[in-house]
N, C-alpha and C positions, 0 to 999 in steps of 0.2 A: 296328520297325513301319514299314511303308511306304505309310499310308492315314491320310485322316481321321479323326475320332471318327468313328464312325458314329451318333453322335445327332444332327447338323448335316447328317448327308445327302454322298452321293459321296465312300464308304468304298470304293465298288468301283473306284477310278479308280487300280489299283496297278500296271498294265502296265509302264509307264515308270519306277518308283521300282525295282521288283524288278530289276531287269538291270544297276542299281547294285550289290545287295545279293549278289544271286547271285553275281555277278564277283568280289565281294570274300569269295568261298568262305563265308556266309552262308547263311541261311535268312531270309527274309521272314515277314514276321507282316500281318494284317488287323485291325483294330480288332474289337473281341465285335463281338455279331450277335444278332439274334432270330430266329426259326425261324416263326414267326405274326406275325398283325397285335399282338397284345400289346392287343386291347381297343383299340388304336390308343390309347394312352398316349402323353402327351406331357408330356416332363422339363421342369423349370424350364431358361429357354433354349436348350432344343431344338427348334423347332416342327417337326411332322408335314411329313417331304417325300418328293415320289412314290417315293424308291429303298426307303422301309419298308414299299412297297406290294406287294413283287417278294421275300422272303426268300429263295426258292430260289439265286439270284443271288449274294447272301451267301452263305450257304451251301458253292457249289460254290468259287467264288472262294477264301475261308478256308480249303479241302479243298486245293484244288490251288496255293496256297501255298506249300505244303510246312512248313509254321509252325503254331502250335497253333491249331484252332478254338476261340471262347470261345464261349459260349453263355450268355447274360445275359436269358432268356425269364424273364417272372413265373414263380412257383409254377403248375404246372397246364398254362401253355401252349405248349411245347415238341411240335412235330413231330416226331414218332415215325420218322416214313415216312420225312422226310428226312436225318434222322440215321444211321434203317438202310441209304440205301447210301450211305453216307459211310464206313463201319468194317465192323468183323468181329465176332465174338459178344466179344469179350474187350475192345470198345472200339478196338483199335487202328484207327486212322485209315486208309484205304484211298487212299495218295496217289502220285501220278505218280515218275515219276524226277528231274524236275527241278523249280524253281520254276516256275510257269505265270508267262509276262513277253508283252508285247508283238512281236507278232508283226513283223518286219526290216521290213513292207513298207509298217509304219506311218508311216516315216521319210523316204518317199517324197514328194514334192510332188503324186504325183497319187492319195493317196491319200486318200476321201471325211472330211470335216470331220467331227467329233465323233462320229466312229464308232467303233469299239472291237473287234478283235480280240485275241485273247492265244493263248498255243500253248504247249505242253509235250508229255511223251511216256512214253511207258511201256514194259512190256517187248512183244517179239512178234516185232519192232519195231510200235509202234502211236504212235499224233500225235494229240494231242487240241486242240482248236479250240475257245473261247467267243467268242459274236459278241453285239454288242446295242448297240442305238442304232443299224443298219444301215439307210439308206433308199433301197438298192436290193440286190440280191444282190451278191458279191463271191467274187473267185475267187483262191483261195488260188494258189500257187505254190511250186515247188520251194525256192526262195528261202530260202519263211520255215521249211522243215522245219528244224529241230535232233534230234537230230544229220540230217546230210544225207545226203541219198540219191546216189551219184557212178556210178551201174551204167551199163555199156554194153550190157547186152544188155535186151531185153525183158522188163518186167514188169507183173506186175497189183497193182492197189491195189482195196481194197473198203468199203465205209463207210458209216453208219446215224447219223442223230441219235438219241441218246438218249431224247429225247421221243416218236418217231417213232409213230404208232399204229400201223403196219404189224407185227406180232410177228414171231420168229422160233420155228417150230415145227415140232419134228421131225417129219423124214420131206420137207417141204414144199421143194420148189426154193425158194431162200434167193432167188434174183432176183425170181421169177416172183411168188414170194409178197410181195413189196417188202422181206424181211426187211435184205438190203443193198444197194446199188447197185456198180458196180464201173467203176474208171478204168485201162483198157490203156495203157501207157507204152511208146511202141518206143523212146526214148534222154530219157536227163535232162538237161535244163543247167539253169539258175536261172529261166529263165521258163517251165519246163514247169509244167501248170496238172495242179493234185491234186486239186481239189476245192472246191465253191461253197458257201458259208455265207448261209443264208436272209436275206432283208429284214425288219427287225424291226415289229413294227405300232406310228403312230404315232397307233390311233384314240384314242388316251384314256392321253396323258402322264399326266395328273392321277394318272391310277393306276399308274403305272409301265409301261404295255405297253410301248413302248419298249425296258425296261431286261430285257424277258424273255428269260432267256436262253437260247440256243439251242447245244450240247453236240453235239459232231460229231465223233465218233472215226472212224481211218484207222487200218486195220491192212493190212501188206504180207502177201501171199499167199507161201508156203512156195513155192519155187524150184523146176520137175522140170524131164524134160528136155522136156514140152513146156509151163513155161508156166504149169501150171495145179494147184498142189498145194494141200494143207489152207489150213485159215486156223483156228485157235484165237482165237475172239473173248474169250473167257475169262469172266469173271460182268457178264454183261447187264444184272441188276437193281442194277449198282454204279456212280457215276460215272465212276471209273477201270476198267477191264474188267480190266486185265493189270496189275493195281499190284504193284512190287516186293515191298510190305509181304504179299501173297499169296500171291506164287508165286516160290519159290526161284531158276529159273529158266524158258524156253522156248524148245523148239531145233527147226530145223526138222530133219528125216531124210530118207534117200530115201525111205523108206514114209510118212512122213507128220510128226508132229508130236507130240514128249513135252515135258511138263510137271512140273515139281513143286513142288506145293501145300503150301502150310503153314495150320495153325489151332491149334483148340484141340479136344479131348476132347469128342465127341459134337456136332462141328458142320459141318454140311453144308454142302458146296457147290455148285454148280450151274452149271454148264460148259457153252457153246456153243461148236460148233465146225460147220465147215464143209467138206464131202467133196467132190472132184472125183468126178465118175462119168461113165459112157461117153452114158450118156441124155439126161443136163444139169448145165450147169458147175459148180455145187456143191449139194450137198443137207444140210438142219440137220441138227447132228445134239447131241444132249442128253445129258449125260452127272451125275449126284448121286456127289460122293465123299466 
């Protein structure tokens, strides 16, 4: 376990301990976790502190771990919604490829005081990003990508927080409609900039805003010859989109982009992907298998 109890508060502060644990061919764990306020219950010598005001945070944290979720909610009050995209109909865990650890550029002198990013990744190739305790935007970098990106030629990156209100809905230009934004790369070295992770709100610590977390996946666009092929966001409504645990593999082609899926017996899944067309640079497009 590489976190506090999480009854004393600043269970989520495992950035730094995981890149131990990892290295040493490990899996990291999070202390259990509640999913709800829990009636806002308070243990003998635990007293109420703002991070039990934020579950989602836990939550995704615990998920992208790579280590088991606990779930320690009373009887009754456990989060449904949140659990459902966390797994698959059979329970299995929907988690990244690697342990989610602290992103390289944390380690930096000029990098802002008690702020907190973490980075992991998934298949596609895709990069996934938690930011929070952020009190100004911050601009990720090739740097902290694992594995890294070393291309000499031109590429496109595309990418949507999770929370995002903007949906992505077929038929709809995926730009135009905000469903993704996209970052053109003419060469990489270590300080080419991928991507900006939002300023977190510091109206009302007391409750956690602060600690809300903000989920920013990056998926590399499928290679042609000009530039501009598919992109397979993979399941939308899940914090990992492209989790190993899902999808056997994803390969780009020169037509485009194959997949394949695994589940279980009468359960659906629900696929986003993204088509280059001659009109506009990519259009949703929605696929149930």
């Amino acid at each position: 376990r590489v976190s506090f109890d999480y009854c004393y508060g600043e269970s989520w502060n495992i950035g730094e301990s995981s890149l131990l644990v990892w290295a040493l061919g490990a899996r990291p764990s999070k202390d259990t976790l509640w999913t709800t306020l829990n009636n806002r219950t308070e243990a003998a010598g635990c007293p109420w502190t703002p991070d039990h005001e934020v579950p989602e945070l836990h939550v995704i944290l615990a998920l992208l771990s790579t280590g088991p979720m606990g779930i320690s909610d009373a009887l009754g009050q456990t989060n449904a919604t949140l659990l459902q995209r966390s797994i698959r109909k059979d329970g299995t865990l929907l988690q990244p490829s690697k342990p989610i650890t602290a992103i390289d550029s944390t380690f930096y002198r000029d990098f802002p005081e008690d702020a907190h990013v973490y980075g992991t990744y998934a298949l596609g190739p895709s990069w996934l990003f938690v930011s929070f305790r952020m009190r100004a935007e911050y601009t990720i970098k090739a740097l902290d990508l694992w594995p890294s990106m070393s291309d000499t030629t031109p590429i496109t990156l595309v990418h949507r927080r999770f929370d995002q209100e903007q949906k992505c809905a077929a038929g709809k230009d995926a730009i135009l409609s905000g469903c993704v934004a996209t970052t053109p790369i003419d060469h990489i070295d270590l300080t080419t900039e991928i991507v900006t992770v939002p300023k977190s709100s510091f109206d009302n610590v007391t409750a956690g805003s602060d600690l809300y977390p903000a989920l920013t996946t990056v998926w590399r666009v499928c290679p042609d010859k000009n530039n501009n092929g598919w992109v397979l966001l993979g399941e939308l409504d899940k914090y990992v989109s492209l989790s190993p645990l899902r999808f056997e593999s994803v390969t780009c082609t020169l037509n485009g982009v194959t997949a394949s899926v695994k589940g279980n017996p009468g359960e659906v899944v629900h696929l986003t992907a993204l088509e280059p067309t001659l009109a506009v640079r990519f259009v949703v497009v929605e696929r149930s298998v």
